[in-house]
C-alpha positions as CSV (number, residue, x, y, z in Angstrom):
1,X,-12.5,-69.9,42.5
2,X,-16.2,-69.6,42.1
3,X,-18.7,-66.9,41.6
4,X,-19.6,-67.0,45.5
5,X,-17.0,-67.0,47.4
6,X,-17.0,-66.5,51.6
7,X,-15.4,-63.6,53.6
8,X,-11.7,-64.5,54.0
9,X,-8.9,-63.4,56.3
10,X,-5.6,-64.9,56.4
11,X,-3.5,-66.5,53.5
12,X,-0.7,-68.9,54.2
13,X,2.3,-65.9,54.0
14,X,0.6,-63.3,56.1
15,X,3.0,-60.6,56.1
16,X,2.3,-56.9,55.4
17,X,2.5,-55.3,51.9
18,X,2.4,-51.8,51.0
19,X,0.8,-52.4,47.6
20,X,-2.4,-53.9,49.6
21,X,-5.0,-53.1,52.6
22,X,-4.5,-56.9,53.1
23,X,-2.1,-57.6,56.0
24,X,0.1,-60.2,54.2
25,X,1.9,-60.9,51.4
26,X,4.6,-63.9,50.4
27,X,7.2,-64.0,51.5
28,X,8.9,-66.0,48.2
29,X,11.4,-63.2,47.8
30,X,13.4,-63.9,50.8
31,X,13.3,-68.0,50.3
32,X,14.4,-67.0,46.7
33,X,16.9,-65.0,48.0
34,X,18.4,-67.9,50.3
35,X,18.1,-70.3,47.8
36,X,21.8,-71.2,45.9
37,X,22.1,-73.9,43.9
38,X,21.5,-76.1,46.0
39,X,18.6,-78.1,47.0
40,X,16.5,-77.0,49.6
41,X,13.7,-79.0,51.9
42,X,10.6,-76.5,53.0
43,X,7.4,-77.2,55.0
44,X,5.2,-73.6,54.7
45,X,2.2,-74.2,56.7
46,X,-0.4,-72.1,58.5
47,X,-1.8,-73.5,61.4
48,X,-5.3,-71.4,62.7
49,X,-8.7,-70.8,63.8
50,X,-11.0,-68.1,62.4
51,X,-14.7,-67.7,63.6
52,X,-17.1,-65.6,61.6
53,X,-20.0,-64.9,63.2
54,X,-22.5,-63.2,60.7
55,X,-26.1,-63.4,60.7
56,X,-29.1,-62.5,58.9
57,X,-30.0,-62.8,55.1
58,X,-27.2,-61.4,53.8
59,X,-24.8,-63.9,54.4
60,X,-24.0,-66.8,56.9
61,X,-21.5,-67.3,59.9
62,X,-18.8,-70.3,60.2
63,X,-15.4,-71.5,61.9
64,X,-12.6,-72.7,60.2
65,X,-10.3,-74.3,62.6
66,X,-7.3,-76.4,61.0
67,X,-4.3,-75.7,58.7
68,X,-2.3,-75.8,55.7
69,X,0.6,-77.7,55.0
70,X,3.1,-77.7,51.9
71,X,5.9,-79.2,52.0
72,X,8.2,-79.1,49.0
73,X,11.9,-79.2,47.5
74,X,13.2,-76.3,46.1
75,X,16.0,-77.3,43.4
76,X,17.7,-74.0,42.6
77,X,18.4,-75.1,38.5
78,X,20.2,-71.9,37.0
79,X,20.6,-68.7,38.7
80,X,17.6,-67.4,37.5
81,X,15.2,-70.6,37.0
82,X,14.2,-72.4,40.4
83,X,11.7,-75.8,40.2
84,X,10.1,-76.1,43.5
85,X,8.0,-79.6,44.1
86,X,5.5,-80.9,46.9
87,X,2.0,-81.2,48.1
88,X,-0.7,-79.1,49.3
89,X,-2.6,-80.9,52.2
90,X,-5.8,-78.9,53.2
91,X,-7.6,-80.1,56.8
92,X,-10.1,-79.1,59.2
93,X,-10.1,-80.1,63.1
94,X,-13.0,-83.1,63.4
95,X,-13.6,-83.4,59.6
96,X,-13.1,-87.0,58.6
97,X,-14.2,-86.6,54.9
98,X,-14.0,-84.2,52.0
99,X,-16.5,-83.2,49.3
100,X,-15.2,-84.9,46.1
101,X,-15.3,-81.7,44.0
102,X,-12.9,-80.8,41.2
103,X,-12.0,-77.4,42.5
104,X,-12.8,-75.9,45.7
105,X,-14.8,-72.1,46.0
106,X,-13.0,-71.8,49.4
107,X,-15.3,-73.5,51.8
108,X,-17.5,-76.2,50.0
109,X,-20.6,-77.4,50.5
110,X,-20.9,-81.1,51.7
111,X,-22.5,-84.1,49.8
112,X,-22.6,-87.6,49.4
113,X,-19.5,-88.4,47.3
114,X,-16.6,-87.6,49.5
115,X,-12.9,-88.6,50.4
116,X,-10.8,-89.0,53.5
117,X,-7.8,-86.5,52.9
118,X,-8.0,-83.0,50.7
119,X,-4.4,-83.1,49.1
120,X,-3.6,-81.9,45.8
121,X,0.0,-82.0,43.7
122,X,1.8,-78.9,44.0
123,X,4.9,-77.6,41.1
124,X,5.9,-74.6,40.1
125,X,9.0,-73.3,38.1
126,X,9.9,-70.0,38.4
127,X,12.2,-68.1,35.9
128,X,13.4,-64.2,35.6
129,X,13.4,-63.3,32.7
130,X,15.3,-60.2,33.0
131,X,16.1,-57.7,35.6
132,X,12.2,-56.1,35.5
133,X,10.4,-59.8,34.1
134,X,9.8,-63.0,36.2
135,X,7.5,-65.3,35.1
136,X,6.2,-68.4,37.0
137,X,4.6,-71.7,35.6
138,X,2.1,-74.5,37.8
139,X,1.2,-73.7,41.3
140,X,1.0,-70.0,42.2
141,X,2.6,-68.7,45.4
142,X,-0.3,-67.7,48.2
143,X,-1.5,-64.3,47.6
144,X,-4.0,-61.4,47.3
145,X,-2.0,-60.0,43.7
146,X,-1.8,-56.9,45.3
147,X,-6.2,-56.7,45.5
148,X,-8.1,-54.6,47.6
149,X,-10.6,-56.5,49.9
150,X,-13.9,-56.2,47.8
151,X,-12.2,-57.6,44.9
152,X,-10.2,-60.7,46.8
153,X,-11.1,-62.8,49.8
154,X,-8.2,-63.0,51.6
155,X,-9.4,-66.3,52.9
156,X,-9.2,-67.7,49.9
157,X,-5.7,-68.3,49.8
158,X,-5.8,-69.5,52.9
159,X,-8.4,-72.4,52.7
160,X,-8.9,-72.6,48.7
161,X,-6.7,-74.7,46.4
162,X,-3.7,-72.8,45.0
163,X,-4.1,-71.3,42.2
164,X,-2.4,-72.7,38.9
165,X,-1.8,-71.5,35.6
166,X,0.8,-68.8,34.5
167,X,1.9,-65.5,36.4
168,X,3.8,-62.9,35.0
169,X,5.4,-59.8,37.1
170,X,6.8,-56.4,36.1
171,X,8.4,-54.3,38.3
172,X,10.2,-51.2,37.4
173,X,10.3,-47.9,35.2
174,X,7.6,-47.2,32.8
175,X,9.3,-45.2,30.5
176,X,7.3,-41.8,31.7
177,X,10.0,-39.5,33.9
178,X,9.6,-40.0,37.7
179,X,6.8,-42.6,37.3
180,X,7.1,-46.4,38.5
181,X,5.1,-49.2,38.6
182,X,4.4,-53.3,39.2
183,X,2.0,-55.3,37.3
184,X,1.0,-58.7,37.7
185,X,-0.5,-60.6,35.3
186,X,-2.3,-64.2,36.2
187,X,-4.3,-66.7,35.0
188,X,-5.9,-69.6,37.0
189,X,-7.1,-72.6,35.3
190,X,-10.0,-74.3,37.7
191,X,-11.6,-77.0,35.1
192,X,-10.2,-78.6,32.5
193,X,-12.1,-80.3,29.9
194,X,-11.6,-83.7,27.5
195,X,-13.2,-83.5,24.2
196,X,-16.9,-83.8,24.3
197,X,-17.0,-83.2,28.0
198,X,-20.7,-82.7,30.0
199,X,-19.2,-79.7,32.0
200,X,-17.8,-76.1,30.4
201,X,-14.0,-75.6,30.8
202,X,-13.6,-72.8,33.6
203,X,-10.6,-69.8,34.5
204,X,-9.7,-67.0,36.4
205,X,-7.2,-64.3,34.5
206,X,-6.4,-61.0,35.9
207,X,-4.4,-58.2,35.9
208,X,-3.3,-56.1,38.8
209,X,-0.6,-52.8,39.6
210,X,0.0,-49.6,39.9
211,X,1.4,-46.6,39.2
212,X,3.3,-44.7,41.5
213,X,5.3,-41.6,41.9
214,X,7.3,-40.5,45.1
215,X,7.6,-37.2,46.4
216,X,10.1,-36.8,49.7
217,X,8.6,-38.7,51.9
218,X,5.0,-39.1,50.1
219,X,3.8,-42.1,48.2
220,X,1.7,-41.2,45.2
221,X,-0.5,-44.0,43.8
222,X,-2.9,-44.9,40.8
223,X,-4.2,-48.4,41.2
224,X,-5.6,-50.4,38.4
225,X,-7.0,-54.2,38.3
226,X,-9.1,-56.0,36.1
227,X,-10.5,-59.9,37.0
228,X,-12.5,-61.6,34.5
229,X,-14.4,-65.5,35.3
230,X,-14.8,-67.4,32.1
231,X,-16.9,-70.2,31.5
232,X,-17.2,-72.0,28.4
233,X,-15.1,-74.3,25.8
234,X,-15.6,-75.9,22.5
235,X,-16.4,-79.3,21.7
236,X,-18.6,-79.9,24.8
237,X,-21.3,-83.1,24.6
238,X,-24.1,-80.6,25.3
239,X,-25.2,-77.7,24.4
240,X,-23.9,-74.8,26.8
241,X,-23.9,-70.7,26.8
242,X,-19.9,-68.5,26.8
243,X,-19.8,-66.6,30.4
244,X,-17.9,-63.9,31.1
245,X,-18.0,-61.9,34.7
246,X,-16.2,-59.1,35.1
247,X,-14.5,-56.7,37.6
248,X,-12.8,-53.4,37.1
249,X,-11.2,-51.2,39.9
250,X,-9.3,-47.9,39.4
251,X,-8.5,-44.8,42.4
252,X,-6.0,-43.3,44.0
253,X,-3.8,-44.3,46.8
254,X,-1.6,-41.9,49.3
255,X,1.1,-42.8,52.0
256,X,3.3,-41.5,54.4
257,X,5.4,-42.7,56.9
258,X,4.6,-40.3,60.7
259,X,6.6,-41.2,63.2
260,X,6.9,-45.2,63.3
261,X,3.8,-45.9,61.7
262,X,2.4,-45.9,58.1
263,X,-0.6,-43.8,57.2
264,X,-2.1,-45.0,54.6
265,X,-5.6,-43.1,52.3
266,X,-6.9,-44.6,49.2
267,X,-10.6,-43.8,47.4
268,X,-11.3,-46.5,44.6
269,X,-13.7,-46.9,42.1
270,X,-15.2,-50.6,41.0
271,X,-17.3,-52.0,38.5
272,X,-19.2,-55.3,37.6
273,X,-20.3,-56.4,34.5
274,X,-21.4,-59.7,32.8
275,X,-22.5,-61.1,29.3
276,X,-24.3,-64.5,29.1
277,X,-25.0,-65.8,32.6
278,X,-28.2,-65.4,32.8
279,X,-27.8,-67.0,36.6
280,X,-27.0,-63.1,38.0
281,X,-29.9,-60.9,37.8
282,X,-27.4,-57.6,37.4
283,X,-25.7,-57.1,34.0
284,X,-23.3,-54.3,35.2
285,X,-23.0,-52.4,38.9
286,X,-20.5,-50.3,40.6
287,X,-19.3,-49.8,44.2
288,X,-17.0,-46.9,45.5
289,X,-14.5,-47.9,48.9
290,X,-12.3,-45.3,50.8
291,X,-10.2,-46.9,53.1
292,X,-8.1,-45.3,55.8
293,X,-5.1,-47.6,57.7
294,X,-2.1,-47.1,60.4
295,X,0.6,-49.8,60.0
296,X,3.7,-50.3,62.4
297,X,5.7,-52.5,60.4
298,X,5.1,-56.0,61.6
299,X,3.4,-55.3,64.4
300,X,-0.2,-54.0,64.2
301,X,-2.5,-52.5,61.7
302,X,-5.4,-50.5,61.8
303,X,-7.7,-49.7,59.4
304,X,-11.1,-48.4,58.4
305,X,-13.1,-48.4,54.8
306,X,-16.3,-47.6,54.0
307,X,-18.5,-49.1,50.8
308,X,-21.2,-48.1,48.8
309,X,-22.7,-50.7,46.1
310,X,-25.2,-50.9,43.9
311,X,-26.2,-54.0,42.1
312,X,-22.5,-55.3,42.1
313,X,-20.9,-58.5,42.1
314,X,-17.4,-59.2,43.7
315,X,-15.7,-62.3,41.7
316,X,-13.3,-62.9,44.1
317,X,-14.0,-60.3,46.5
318,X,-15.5,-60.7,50.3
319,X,-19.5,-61.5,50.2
320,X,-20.1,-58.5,52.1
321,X,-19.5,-56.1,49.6
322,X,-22.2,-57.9,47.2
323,X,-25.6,-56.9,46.3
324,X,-26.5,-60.6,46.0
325,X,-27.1,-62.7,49.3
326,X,-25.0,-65.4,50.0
327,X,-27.7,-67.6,51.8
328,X,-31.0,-66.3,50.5
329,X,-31.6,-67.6,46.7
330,X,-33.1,-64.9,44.1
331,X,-32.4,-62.7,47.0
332,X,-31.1,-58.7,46.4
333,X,-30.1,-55.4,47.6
334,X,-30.8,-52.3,46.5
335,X,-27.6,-50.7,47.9
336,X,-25.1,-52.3,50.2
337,X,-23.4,-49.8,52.8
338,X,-21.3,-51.0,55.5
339,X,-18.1,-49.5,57.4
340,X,-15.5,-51.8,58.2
341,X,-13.3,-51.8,61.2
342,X,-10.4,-54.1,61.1
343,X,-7.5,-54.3,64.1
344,X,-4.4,-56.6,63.5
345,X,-1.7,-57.5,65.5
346,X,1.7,-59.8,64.3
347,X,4.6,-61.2,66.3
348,X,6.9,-62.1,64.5
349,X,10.1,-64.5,64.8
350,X,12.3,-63.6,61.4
351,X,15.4,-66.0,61.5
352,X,16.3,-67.6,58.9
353,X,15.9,-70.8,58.4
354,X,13.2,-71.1,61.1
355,X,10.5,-68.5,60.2
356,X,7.1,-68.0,61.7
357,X,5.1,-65.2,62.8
358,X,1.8,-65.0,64.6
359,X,-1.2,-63.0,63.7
360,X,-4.6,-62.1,65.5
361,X,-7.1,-60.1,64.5
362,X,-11.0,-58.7,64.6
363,X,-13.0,-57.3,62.1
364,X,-16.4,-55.8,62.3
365,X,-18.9,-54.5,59.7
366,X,-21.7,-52.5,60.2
367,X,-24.2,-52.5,57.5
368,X,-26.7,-49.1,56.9
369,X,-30.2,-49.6,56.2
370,X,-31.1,-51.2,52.9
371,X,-34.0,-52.7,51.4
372,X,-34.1,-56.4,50.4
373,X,-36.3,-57.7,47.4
374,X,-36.6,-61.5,48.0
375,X,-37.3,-64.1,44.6
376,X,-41.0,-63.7,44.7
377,X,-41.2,-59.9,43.9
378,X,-41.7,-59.3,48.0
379,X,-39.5,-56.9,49.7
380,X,-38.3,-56.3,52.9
381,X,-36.5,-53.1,55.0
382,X,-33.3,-54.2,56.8
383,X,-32.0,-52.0,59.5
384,X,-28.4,-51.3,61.3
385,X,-26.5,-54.4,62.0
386,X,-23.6,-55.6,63.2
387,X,-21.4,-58.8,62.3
388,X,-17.5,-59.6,63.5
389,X,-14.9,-61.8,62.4
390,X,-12.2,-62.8,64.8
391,X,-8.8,-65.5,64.4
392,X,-5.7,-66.3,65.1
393,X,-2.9,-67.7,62.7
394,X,0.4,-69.2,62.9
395,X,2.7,-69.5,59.7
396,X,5.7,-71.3,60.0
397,X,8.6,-71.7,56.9
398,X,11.2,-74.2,58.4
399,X,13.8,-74.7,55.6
400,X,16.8,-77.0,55.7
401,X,19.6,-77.4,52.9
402,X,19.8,-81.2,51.1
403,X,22.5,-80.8,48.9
């Protein structure tokens, strides 16, 4: 993904995970735990229609009304290794051609050079490595890894090419008495280069978890991620600077079921830094995010967050937690605060092998007074305003047995 991604909401497994404020998650782990060896014919898709209406300077409203589709054969090889084939086919209602780009930064920006049809090849083998390990090769599955919003745009997985490299999972004991936790560790590999190439090879590597304790009926969390963009390579035919962005993000995390619902209170701490791209006026920043949310299972979730920025940079994160603009070049903040209400509702129909659930939502953000200084040294005082997201989403998992 790029360095400027746009606000995202839905992925193509939107299902609820604890580990998250996102309202999804895969849902691998129950295909995997269908799968026998056997061969098995899927067609994941998302089917929706999300309109983002923003305004202003900050950043810039659009609709993305079409779906995903990948359909793929799942070849269950050993008890513990599973190959899983197909394509990913990407497309928008009315859009009869594609940007030719290598990669795409979620929603890309049209020129001349373009192509009917957005599909890519999509392979993956994925192999458990022991009771704790499980390590996956090609295509990565749809998700968040387990981010908070201002460090992943959920849309991404939704509308961006799947990610691709290497992903490796821990779940389990951490030798400490009474404390748990799940790691995942990913890379992404956007642009590859030949030798002597005009353009800089380009990745995305991360590392996301927890630790966690339980108490009764309490959840007791320490959340730790770290994202770094790199942009470089040897051997290139011109001359070219290493860049490295950065994001770090530490807190703590509570929950506790009440009644039939979910509370959920978290308070982290996040950090941007960069060495060599001289493109981003900041060299380091740092934001702070509370969040508050009420889930009922499946059914609805509720949630409210509050951030407070200053001169930072989300590398995969939603644009409105930036201190750059989106839309304005040389354009920048000297602290962004907005409070986010979010309201999400599912419905969903579970059996197996005919899966799909339904998902609406609305988000709004209210952005406090800041002050904006534009390229040319001129500044300008932005007051209270409002933007909202709303969309609707259908995922469907049909699966039917080959062999």
């Amino acid at each position: 993904m790029g360095l400027f991604p746009i606000e995202p909401i839905l992925p193509i497994n939107p299902i609820h995970a604890q580990t998250s404020d996102h309202f999804f998650d895969s849902i691998d782990k129950e295909i995997q735990a269908e799968l026998s060896k056997e061969i098995w014919l899927s067609a994941e898709g998302n089917i929706f229609f999300i309109d983002n209406e923003y305004f202003g300077d900050r950043i810039s409203g659009y609709t993305l009304p079409g779906f995903v589709l990948q359909p793929k054969v799942a070849w269950k090889l050993h008890h513990d290794v599973t190959l899983k084939g197909g394509l990913h086919w990407l497309h928008y209602w009315g859009a009869r051609e594609y940007p030719s780009v290598t990669s795409y930064d979620a929603y890309p920006l049209y020129d001349s050079v373009s192509r009917p049809m957005h599909i890519l090849p999509w392979l993956q083998v994925k192999m458990k490595l022991s009771n704790r390990w499980e390590l996956t090769l090609g295509s990565l599955d749809a998700s968040g890894h387990g981010l908070p919003r201002p460090l992943y745009n959920e849309e991404i997985a939704l509308v961006g090419d799947p990610e691709a490299g290497f992903e490796l999972k821990y779940e389990g004991p951490t030798g400490i008495p009474f404390i748990w936790t799940n790691l995942d560790l990913w890379t992404d590999w956007r642009e590859y280069i030949w030798d002597r190439s005009p353009v800089p090879e380009r990745f995305t590597a991360g590392l996301s978890g927890d630790l966690q304790t339980f108490y009764a009926d309490w959840g007791l969390y320490i959340p730790l991620h770290f994202i770094v963009q790199h942009e470089g390579g040897q051997n290139m035919s011109v001359s070219h600077n290493i860049n490295n962005n950065f994001n770090f993000s530490t807190g703590l995390r509570v929950n506790k079921p009440f009644r039939e619902q979910m509370v959920d209170l978290s308070c982290r701490v996040m950090w941007y830094h960069q060495h060599g791209n001289a493109a981003i006026p900041f060299s380091k920043g740092w934001g702070i995010y509370p969040a508050l949310s009420v889930t009922n299972g499946l059914n609805y979730k509720l949630s409210v967050s509050y951030w407070q920025g200053k001169d930072f940079v989300p590398l995969l994160g939603s644009w409105h937690f930036s201190n750059l603009s989106a839309n304005t070049a040389g354009l920048t903040f000297d602290r962004t605060r907005v409070v986010t209400l979010q309201a999400s509702w599912m419905k969903s129909y579970p059996t197996w092998p005919r899966k799909c659930h339904l998902v609406i939502y609305g988000t709004l953000y209210h952005y406090l007074p800041s002050t904006g200084t534009f390229a040319d040294g001129t500044t300008q005082e932005y007051g209270h305003r409002n933007q909202f997201s709303v969309g609707v989403s259908l995922s469907f998992y049909p699966t039917i047995k080959l062999h």
